[in-house]
C-alpha positions as CSV (number, residue, x, y, z in Angstrom):
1,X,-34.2,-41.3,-2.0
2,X,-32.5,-39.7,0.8
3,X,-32.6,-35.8,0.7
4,X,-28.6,-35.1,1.0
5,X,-29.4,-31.6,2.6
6,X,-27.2,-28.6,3.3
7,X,-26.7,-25.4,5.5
8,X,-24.4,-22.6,4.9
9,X,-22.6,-20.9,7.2
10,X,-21.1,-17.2,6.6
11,X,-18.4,-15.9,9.2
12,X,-18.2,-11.8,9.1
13,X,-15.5,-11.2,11.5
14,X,-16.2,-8.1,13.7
15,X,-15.2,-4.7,14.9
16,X,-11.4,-5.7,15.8
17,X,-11.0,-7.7,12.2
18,X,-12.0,-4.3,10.6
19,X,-9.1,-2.1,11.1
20,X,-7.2,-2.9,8.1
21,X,-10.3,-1.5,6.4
22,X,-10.0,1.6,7.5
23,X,-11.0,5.4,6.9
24,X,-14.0,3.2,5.3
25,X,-14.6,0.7,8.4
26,X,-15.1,4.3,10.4
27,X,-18.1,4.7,8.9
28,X,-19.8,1.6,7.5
29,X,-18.9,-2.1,9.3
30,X,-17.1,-4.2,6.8
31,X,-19.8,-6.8,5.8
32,X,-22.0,-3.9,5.1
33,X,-19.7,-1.9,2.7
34,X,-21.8,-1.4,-0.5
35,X,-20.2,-3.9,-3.4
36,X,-22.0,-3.0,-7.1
37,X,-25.1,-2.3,-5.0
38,X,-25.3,-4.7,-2.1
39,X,-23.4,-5.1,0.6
40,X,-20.0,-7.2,0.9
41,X,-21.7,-9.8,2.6
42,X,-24.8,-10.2,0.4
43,X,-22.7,-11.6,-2.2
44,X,-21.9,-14.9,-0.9
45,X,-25.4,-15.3,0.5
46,X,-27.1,-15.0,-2.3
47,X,-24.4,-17.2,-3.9
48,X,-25.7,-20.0,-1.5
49,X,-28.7,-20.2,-4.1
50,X,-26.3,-22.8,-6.3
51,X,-26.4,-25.2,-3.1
52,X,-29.1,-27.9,-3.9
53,X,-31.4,-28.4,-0.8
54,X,-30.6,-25.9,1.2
55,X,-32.3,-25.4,4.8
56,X,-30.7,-22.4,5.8
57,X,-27.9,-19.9,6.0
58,X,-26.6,-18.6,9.4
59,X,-24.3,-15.6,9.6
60,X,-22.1,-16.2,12.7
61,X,-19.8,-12.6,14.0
62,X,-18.6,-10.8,16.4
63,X,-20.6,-7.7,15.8
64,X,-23.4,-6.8,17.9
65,X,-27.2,-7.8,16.9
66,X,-28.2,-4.0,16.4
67,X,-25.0,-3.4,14.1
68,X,-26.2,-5.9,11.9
69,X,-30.0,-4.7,11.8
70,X,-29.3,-2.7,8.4
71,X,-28.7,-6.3,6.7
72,X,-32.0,-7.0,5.2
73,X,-32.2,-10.7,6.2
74,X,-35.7,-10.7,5.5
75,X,-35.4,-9.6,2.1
76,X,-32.1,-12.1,1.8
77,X,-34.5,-15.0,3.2
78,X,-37.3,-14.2,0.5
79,X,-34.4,-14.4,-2.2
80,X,-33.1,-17.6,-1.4
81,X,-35.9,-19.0,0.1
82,X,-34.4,-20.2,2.8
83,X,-34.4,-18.5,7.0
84,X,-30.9,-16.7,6.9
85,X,-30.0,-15.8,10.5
86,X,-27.1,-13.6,12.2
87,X,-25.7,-15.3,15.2
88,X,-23.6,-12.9,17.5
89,X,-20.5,-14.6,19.3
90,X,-19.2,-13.1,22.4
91,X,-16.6,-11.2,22.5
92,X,-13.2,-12.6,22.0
93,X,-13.9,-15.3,20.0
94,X,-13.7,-19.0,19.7
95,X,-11.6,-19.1,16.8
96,X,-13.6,-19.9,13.3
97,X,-13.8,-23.5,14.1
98,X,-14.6,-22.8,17.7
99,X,-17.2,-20.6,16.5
100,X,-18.8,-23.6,14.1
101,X,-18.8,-25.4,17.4
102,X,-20.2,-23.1,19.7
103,X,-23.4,-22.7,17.3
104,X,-23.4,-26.3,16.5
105,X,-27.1,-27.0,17.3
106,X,-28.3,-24.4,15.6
107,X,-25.9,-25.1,12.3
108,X,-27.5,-28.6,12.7
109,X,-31.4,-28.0,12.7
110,X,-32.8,-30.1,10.0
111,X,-30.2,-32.8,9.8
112,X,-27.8,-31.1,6.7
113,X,-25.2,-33.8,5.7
114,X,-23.3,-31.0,4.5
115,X,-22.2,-27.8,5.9
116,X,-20.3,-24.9,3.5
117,X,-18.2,-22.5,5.0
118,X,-17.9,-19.1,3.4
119,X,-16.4,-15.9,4.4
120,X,-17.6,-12.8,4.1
121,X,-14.3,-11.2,2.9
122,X,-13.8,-13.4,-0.2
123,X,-15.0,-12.4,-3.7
124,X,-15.4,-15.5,-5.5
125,X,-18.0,-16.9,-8.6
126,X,-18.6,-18.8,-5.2
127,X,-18.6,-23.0,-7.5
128,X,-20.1,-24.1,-4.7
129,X,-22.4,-27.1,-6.6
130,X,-19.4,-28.0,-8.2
131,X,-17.3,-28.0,-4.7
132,X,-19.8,-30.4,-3.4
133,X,-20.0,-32.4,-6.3
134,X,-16.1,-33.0,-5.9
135,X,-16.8,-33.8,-2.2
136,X,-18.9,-36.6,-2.8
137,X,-16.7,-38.1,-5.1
138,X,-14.4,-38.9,-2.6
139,X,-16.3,-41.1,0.1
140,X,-13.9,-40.5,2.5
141,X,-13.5,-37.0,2.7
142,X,-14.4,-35.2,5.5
143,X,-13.6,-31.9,4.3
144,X,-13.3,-30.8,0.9
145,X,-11.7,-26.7,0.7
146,X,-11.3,-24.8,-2.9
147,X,-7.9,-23.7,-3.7
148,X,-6.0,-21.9,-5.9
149,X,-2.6,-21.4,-7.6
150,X,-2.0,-18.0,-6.9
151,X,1.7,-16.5,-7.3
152,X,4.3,-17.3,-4.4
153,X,4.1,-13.6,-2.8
154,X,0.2,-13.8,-2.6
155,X,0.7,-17.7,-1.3
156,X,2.7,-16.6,1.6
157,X,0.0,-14.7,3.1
158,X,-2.8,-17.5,3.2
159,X,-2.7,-21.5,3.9
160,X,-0.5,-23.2,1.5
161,X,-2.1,-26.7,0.6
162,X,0.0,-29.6,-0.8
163,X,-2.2,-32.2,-3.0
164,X,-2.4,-35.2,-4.6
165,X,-3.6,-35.2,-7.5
166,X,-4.1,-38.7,-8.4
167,X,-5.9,-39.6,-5.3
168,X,-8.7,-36.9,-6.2
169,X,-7.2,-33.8,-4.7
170,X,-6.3,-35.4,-0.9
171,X,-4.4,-32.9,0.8
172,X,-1.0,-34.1,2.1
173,X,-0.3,-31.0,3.8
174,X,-1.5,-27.6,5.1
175,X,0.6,-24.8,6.5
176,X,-0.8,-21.7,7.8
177,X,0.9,-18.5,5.8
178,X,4.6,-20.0,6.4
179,X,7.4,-18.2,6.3
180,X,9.0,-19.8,3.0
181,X,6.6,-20.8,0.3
182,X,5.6,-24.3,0.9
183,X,3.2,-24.4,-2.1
184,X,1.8,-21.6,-4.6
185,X,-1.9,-23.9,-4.1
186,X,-3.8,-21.7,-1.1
187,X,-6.7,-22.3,0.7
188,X,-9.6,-19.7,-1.1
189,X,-11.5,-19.6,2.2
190,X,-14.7,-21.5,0.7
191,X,-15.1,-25.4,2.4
192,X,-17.7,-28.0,2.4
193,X,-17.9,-30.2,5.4
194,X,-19.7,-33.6,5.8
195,X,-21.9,-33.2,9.0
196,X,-22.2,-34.1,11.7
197,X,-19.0,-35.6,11.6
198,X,-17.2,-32.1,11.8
199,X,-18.3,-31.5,14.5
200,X,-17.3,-34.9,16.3
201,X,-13.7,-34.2,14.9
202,X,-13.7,-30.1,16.3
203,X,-15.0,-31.9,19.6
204,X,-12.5,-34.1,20.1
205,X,-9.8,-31.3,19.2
206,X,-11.3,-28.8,21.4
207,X,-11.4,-31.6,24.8
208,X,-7.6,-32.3,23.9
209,X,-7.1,-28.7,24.1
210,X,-8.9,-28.2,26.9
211,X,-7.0,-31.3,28.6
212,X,-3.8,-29.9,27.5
213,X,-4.8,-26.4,29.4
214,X,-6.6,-27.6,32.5
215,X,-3.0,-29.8,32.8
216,X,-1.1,-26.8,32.5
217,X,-3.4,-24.4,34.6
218,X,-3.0,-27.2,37.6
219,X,0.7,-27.1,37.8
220,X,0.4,-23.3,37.9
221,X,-2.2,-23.8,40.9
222,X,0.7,-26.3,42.4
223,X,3.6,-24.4,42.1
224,X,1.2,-21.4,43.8
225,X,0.6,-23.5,46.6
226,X,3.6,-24.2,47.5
227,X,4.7,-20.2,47.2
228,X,1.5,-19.3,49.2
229,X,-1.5,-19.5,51.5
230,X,-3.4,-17.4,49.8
231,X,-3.6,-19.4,46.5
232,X,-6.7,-21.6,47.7
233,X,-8.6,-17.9,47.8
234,X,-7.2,-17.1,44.6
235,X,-8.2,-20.5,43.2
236,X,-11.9,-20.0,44.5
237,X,-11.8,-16.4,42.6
238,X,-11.1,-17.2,39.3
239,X,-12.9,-21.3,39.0
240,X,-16.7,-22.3,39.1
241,X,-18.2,-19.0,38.7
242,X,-17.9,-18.2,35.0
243,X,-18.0,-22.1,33.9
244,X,-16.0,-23.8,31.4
245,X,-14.5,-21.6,28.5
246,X,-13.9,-23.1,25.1
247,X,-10.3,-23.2,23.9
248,X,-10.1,-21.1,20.8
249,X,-9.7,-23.0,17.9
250,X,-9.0,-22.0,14.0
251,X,-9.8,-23.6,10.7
252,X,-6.0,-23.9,10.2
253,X,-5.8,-26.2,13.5
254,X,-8.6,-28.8,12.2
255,X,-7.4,-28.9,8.4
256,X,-3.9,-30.3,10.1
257,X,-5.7,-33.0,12.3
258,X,-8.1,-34.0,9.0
259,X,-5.0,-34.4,7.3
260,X,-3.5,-36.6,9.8
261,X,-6.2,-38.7,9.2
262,X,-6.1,-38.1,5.0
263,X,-9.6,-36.8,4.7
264,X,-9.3,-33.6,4.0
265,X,-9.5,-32.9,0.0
266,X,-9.5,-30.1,-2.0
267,X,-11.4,-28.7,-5.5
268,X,-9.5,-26.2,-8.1
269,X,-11.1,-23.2,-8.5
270,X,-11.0,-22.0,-11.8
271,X,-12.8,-18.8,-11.8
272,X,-11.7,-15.4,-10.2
273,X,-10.9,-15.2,-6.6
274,X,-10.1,-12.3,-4.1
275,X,-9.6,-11.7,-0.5
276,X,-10.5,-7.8,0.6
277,X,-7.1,-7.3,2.4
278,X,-7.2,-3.1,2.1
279,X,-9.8,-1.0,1.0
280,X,-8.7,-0.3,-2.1
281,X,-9.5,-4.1,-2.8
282,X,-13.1,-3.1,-3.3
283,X,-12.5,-1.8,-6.6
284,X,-11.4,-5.2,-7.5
285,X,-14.4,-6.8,-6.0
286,X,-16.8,-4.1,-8.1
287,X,-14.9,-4.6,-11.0
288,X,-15.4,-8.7,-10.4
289,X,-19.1,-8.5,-9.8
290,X,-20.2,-5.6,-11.9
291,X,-19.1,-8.0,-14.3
292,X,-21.7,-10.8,-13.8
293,X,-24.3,-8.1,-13.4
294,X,-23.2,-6.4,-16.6
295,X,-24.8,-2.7,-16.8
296,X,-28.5,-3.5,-18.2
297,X,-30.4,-0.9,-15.9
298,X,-27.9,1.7,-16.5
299,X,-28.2,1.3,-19.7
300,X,-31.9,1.4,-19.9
301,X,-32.5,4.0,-17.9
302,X,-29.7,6.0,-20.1
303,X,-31.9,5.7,-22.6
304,X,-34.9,6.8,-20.9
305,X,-33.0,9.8,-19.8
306,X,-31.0,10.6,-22.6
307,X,-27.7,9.7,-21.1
308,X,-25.5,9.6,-19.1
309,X,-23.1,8.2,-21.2
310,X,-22.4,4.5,-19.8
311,X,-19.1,2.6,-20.8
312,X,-18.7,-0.9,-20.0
313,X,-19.7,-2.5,-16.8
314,X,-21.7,0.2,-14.5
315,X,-24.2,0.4,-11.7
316,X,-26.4,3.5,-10.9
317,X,-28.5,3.6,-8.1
318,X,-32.1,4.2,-8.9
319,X,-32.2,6.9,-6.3
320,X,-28.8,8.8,-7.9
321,X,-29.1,11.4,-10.3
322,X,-26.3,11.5,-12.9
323,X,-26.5,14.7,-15.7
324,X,-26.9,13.5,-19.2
325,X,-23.7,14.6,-19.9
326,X,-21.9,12.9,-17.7
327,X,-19.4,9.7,-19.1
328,X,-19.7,7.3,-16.9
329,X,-17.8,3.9,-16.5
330,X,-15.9,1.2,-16.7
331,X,-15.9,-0.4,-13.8
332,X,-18.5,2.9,-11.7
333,X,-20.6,1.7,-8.8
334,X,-23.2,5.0,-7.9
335,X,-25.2,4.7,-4.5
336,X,-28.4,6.3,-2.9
337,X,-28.6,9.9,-3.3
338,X,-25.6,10.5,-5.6
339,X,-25.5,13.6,-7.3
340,X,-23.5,14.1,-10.5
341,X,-23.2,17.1,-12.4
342,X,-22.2,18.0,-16.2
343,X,-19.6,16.9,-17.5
344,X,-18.4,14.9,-14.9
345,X,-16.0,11.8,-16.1
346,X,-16.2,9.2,-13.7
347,X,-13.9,5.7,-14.1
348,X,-12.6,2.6,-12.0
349,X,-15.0,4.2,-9.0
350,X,-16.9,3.5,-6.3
351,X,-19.6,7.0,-5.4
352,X,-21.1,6.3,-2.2
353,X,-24.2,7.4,-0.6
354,X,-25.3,11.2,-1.0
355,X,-22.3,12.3,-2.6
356,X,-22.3,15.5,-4.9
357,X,-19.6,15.9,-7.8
358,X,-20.1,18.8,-9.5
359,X,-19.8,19.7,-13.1
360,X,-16.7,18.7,-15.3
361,X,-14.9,16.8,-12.2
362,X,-12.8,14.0,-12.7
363,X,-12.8,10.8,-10.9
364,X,-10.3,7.7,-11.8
365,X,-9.2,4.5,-9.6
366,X,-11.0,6.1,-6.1
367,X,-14.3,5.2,-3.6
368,X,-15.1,8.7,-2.4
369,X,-16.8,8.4,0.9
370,X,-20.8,8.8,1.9
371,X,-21.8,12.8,1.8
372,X,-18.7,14.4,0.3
373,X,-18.5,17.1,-2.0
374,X,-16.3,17.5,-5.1
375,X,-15.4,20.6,-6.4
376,X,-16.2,21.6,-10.0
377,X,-12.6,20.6,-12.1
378,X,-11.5,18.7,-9.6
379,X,-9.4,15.7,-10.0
380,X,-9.4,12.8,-7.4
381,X,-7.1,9.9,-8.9
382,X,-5.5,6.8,-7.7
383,X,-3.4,4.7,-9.2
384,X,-4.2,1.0,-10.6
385,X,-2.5,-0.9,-8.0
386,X,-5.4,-1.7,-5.7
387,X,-3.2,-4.0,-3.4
388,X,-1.1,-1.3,-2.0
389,X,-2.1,0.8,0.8
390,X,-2.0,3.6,-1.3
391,X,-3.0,3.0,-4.7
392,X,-6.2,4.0,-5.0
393,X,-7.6,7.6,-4.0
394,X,-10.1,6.9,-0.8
395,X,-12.1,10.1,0.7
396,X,-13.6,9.0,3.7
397,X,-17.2,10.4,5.0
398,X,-17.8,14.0,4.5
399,X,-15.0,15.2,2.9
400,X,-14.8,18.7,0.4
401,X,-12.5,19.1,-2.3
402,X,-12.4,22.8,-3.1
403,X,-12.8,23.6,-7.3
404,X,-9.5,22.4,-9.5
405,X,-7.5,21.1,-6.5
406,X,-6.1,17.5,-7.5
407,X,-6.1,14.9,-5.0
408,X,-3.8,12.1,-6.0
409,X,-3.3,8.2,-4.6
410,X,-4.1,9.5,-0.8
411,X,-6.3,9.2,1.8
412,X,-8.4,11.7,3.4
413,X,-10.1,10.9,6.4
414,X,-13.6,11.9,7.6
415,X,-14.7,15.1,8.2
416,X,-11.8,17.2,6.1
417,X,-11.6,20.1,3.7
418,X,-9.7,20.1,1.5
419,X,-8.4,23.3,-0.3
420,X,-4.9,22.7,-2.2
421,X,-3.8,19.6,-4.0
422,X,-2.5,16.9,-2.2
423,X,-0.2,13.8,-3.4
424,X,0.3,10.3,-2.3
425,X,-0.9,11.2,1.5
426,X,-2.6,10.3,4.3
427,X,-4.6,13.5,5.2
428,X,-5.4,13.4,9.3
């Protein structure tokens, strides 16, 4: 039979999509931002393992090649079996459709009749055999995207879908984060596309864009003419050189043209789903996938060591070293070249690289950033409400909390000392 192959295709933003990730994004890049021992985008690749023949998964963003070099891609390639390449675009974008587009050849090497979309901010158990398998039920879907029902605050702030559920999910309408609830189903960020006709529809979009500009730009060039000479210099300046630029073009402004033309579908998701709005999100997303890990090496190695003391879901680095005394867990994530003392209580965490707690400190609900120090009795604590902005305690890189001070729900950015408690803050 006819191998029905697919590719997967991972969009990781860039530099300018990071700022609401900040202190953390100062340091570390987004897509590189340790989650329970990988990084953010990791996660999603290696979910691309559920997709039956797969020929290969390309990583498109804005970031330069060098930025990305830390990603083992190698090492991801050997795991799935599969090339995984990063593809840089230039700066300011096509759009995420554009961007499909703009790599189209390289997304289409090997002839995939399918192409998945993921993104690299979504946590997700990623049902991606099951979201093709719901595809190909419906012959005439061009698109099939996983959505949610999520409650009406939460469906403000993504696509709101409107299905049919007796014609196998077809999507009657899409609007982009409206202003009034339209529906509480959203768009999860997770599509499967039939190929190559995807790209023949983002074509046609993007030459009726472009005929809609290059329409506009020449009664500009008229109306210049007739207010001066010096237009037909001006004209010569800015055309030719630099060739044609494409349009930018969204996701949000193809799902509205496939469902024009009723084949765009969609497929329930069921299982948990995330998107990493704020920093303190990545609790959530540790908390999510330190579950399917489960804490099996912690917990042997506990044994070997005769403790720490692990409680519930918990990764520990095999290069961190954690007393025996410590309690660690639930929901603890420890990276390279931890070090934590006696007594330490650490819960609802993420330690990042080469950070030292020492003995009997306290840690709930905060991600304390690569190379700080905490004080003996200290307390860093957040609160549980990882959506707001400040919820949950975040030390940024190289930060000191002096012995017994108490650092509540704040942030501390890099590079700071601090000596006396602080409370719901932002520490410059």
């Amino acid at each position: 039979g006819v191998v029905m192959a697919s590719t997967a295709v991972m969009m990781v933003g860039g530099p300018t999509k990071g700022t609401r990730f900040r202190p953390l994004s100062l340091t570390l890049m987004k897509p590189l931002f340790p989650i329970a021992g990988k990084p953010l985008v990791m996660h999603p690749v290696l979910a691309c393992s559920k997709i039956k023949d797969l020929l290969q998964v390309v990583l498109v963003g804005f970031y330069p090649k060098a930025d990305m070099e830390s990603l083992d891609t190698a090492l991801l390639s050997r795991e799935l079996g599969v090339p995984v390449t990063y593809v840089q675009e230039e700066a300011g974008g096509y759009g995420s459709a554009g961007g499909l587009h703009r790599f189209k050849d390289i997304i289409l090497e090997g002839d995939p009749k399918y192409i998945f979309v993921l993104n690299c901010d979504v946590c997700s158990d990623y049902p991606l055999d099951e979201l093709l398998a719901s595809h190909r039920r419906n012959p005439q879907a061009e698109a099939t995207m996983l959505v949610k029902e999520v409650d009406a605050e939460t469906a403000k702030q993504h696509g709101n879908v409107v299905l049919d559920p007796s014609k196998g999910g077809q999507v009657l309408h899409y609007a982009e984060k409206p202003g009034s609830l339209v529906s509480k189903t959203v768009n999860c960020g997770i599509y499967v596309f039939s190929a190559p006709a995807i790209f023949d529809e983002i074509g046609a979009i993007l030459e009726s864009t472009a005929a809609a500009a290059d329409a506009e730009t020449q009664s500009f060039h008229d109306d210049l003419q007739l207010m001066s000479t010096t237009a037909s210099q001006w004209k010569k300046d800015q055309g030719g050189a630099a060739g044609p630029l494409q349009p930018k073009l969204g996701m949000p402004d193809v799902f509205i043209h496939l469902v024009e033309r009723k084949v765009l579908y969609s497929y329930y998701c069921t299982g948990f789903w995330e998107v990493l709005k704020n920093p303190g999100l990545t609790l959530k997303f540790s908390a999510l996938y330190l579950g399917e890990m489960g804490s099996e090496l912690a917990l042997a190695r506990a044994r070997l060591k005769g403790g720490p003391e692990i409680v519930g879901n918990v990764y520990i680095h095999p290069d961190a070293v954690v007393h025996p005394t410590a309690r660690i867990g639930s929901n603890v994530a420890i990276e390279a070249g931890a070090v934590v003392g006696a007594g330490v209580r650490i819960k609802d965490c993420i330690v990042l690289n080469d950070v030292r707690v020492m003995q009997n400190a306290c840690l709930v609900n905060a991600i304390i950033g690569w190379g700080s120090v905490i004080g003996p009795w200290a307390r860093i604590q957040g609160s549980e409400d990882y959506d707001s902005k400040m919820g949950v305690c975040i030390l940024a890189e190289d930060v000191t909390v002096g012995p017994r001070v108490v650092v509540s729900s704040s942030i501390i950015l890099p590079h700071k000392e601090i000596k006396a408690s602080v409370s719901n803050e932002i520490v410059l």
